[in-house]
C-alpha positions in Angstrom: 86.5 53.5 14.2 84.9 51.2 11.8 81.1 50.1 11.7 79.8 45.9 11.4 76.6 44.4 10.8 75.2 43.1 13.9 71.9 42.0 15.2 69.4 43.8 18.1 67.9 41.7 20.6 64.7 41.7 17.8 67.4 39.7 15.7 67.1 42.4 13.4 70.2 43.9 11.5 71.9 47.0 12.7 75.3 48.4 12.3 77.5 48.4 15.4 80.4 50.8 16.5 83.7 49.2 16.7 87.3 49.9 17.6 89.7 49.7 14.6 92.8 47.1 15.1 95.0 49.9 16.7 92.0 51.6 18.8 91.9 50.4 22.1 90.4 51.2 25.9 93.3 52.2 28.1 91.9 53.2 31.8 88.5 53.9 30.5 89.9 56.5 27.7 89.2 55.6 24.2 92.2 56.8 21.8 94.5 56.0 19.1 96.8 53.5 21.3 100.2 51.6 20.1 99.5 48.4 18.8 100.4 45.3 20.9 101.4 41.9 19.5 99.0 39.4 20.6 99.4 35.6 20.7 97.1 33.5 19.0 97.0 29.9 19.7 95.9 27.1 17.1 93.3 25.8 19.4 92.0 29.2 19.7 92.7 29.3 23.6 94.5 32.4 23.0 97.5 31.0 24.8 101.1 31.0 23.2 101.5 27.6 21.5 105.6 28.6 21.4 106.9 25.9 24.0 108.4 28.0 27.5 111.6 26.2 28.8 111.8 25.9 32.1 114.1 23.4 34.3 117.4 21.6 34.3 118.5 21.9 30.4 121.9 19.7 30.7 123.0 17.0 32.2 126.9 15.8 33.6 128.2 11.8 33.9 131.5 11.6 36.3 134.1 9.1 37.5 133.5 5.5 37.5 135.9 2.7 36.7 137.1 2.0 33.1 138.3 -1.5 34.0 139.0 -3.6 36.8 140.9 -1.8 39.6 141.4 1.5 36.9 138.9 4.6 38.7 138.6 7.3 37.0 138.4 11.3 37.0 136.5 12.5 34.0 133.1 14.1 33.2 130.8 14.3 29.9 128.7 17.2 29.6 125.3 16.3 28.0 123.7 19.7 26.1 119.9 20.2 25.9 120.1 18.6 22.8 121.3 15.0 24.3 124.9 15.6 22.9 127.6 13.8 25.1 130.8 15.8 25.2 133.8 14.5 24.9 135.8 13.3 28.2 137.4 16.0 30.7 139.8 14.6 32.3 141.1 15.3 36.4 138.0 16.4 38.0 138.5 15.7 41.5 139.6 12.4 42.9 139.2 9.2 41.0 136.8 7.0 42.6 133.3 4.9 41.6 130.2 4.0 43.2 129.5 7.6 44.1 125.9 9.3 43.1 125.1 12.7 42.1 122.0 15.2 42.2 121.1 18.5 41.5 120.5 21.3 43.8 120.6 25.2 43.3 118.2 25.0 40.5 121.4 24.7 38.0 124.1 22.9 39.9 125.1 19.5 40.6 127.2 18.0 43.4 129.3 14.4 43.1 129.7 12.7 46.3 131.4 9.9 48.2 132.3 6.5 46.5 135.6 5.0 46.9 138.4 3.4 45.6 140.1 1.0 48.0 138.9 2.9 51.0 135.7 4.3 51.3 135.5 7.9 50.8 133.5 11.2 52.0 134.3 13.8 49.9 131.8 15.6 47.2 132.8 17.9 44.2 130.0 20.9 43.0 129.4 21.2 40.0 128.7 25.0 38.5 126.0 25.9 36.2 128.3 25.7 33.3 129.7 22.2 34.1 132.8 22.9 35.7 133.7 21.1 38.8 135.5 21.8 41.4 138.2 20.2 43.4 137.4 17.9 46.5 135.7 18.9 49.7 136.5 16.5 52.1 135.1 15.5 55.6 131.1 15.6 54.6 129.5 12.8 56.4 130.4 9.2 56.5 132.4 7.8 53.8 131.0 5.4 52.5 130.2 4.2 48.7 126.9 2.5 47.1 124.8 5.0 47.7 122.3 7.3 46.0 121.1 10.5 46.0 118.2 12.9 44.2 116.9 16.5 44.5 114.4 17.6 46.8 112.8 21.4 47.9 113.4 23.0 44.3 116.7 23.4 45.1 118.3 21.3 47.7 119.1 17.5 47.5 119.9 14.3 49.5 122.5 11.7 50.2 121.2 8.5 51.0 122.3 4.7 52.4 125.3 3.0 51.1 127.9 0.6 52.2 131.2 0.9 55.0 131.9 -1.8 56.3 128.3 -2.7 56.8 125.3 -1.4 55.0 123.9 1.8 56.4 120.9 3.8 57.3 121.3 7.5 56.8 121.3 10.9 54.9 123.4 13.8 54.1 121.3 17.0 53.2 122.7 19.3 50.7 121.5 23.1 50.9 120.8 25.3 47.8 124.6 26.4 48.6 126.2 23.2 47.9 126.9 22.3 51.7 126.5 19.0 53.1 124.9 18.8 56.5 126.2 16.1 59.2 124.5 12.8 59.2 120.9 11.8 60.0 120.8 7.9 60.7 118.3 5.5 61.5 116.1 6.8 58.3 114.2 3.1 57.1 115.8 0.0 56.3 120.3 -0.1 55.9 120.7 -1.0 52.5 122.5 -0.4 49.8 122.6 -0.5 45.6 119.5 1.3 45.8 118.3 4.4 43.6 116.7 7.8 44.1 114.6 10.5 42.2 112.9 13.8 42.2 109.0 13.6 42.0 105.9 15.6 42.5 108.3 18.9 42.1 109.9 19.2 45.4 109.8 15.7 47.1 112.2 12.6 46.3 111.9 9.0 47.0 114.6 5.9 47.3 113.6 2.4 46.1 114.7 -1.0 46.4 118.4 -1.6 47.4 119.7 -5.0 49.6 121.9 -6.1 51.9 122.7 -9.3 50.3 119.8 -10.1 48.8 117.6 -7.3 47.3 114.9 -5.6 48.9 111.2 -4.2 47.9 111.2 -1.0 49.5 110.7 2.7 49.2 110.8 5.5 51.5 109.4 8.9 50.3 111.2 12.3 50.8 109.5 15.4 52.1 110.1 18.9 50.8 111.8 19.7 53.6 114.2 16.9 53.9 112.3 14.6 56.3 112.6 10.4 55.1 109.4 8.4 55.8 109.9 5.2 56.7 109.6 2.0 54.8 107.0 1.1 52.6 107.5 -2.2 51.4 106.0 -4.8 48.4 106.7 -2.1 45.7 107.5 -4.2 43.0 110.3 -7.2 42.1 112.6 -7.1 44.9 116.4 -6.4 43.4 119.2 -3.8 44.1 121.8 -1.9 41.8 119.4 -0.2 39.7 118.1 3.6 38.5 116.1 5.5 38.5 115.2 9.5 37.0 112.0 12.0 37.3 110.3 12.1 34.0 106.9 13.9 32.8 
């Protein structure tokens, strides 16, 4: 116990009873108590200023071509740090035009694209960046697509090319499995891109069938596409897109 110089409600000094720095009130019993470590913030909103984590921390590229007619089976790891790894090499079936999402909170899943066939096959990816060999038979083959997260921890195939451009999805659980397809889900197009936003909801954008298209259609948390919503920008197809903030 230690004693300070306070005022009364006259405004006149008077000294006041205080705990010292290791006395504290534990269930209304006042005693010597350990002493706790307390964070103190510099804006004095006695928060931690020590940044939490949270989230995806890395990041994978895969497949592609390396020159005309040449697909490719490799992968880069990228760290939390933004350092590309160097290539690993027979990862699952060469092919390009595929997409990619995560799902699981920290897994990813590769899937579809083609070589000279179109192809319907996806490859998980673990939480330490290892991938596995093909799964086969999940939807439509079919390249140009996209895909993004939604729900926290599920994520969503979307659009793409056979021999015609298409209208569906593939829903991916938080196990990694790939659900039949929905079709008829806004305009057949593909080239497009897809990403997370809002925490648990996704949207694709833009896209074409010859000629590019302004056109979004937003993703529930659960899965459901919305259909189009159109003038969103510069009509064009074969971009990207990534969740930011």
């Amino acid at each position: 116990m230690r004693r300070i110089i306070g005022k009364d409600k006259k405004g006149k000094n008077k000294l006041i009873n205080v705990p010292s720095y290791d006395d504290i009130y534990v269930n209304n019993q006042f005693g010597l108590q350990t002493a706790y470590d307390v964070s103190i913030s510099s804006n004095g909103s006695g928060a931690d200023d020590t940044p939490v984590v949270s989230g995806t921390q890395n990041a994978i590229f895969g497949y592609g071509t390396s020159s005309p007619g040449n697909d490719v089976s490799i992968t880069n790891l990228v760290s939390n740090t933004g350092v590309v790894a160097t290539d690993t090499t027979g990862v699952g079936t060469a092919r390009n035009t595929l997409a990619a999402a995560g799902y699981g909170t920290d897994k990813a899943i590769f899937g579809y694209g083609g070589t000279s066939v179109y192809l319907s096959m996806t490859n998980l990816v673990s939480n330490t960046g290892v991938v596995a060999t093909d799964t086969t038979g999940v939807g439509t083959a079919r390249w140009y697509l996209t895909a993004a997260g939604y729900g926290t921890d599920k994520a969503i195939f979307g659009y793409g090319y056979t021999s015609a451009v298409v209208s569906m999805t593939n829903l991916v659980s938080n196990t990694g499995v790939v659900a039949i397809d929905t079709t008829g889900v806004g305009t057949a197009r593909q080239g497009l891109a897809a990403a997370g936003y809002g925490t648990d909801k996704a949207i694709f954008g833009y896209g074409g069938s010859g000629a590019g298209v302004s056109i979004t259609n937003l993703v529930s948390n659960t899965g459901v596409v919305a259909t189009d919503t159109t003038g969103v920008g510069t009509a064009r197809q074969r971009l990207a897109a990534a969740s930011y903030g």
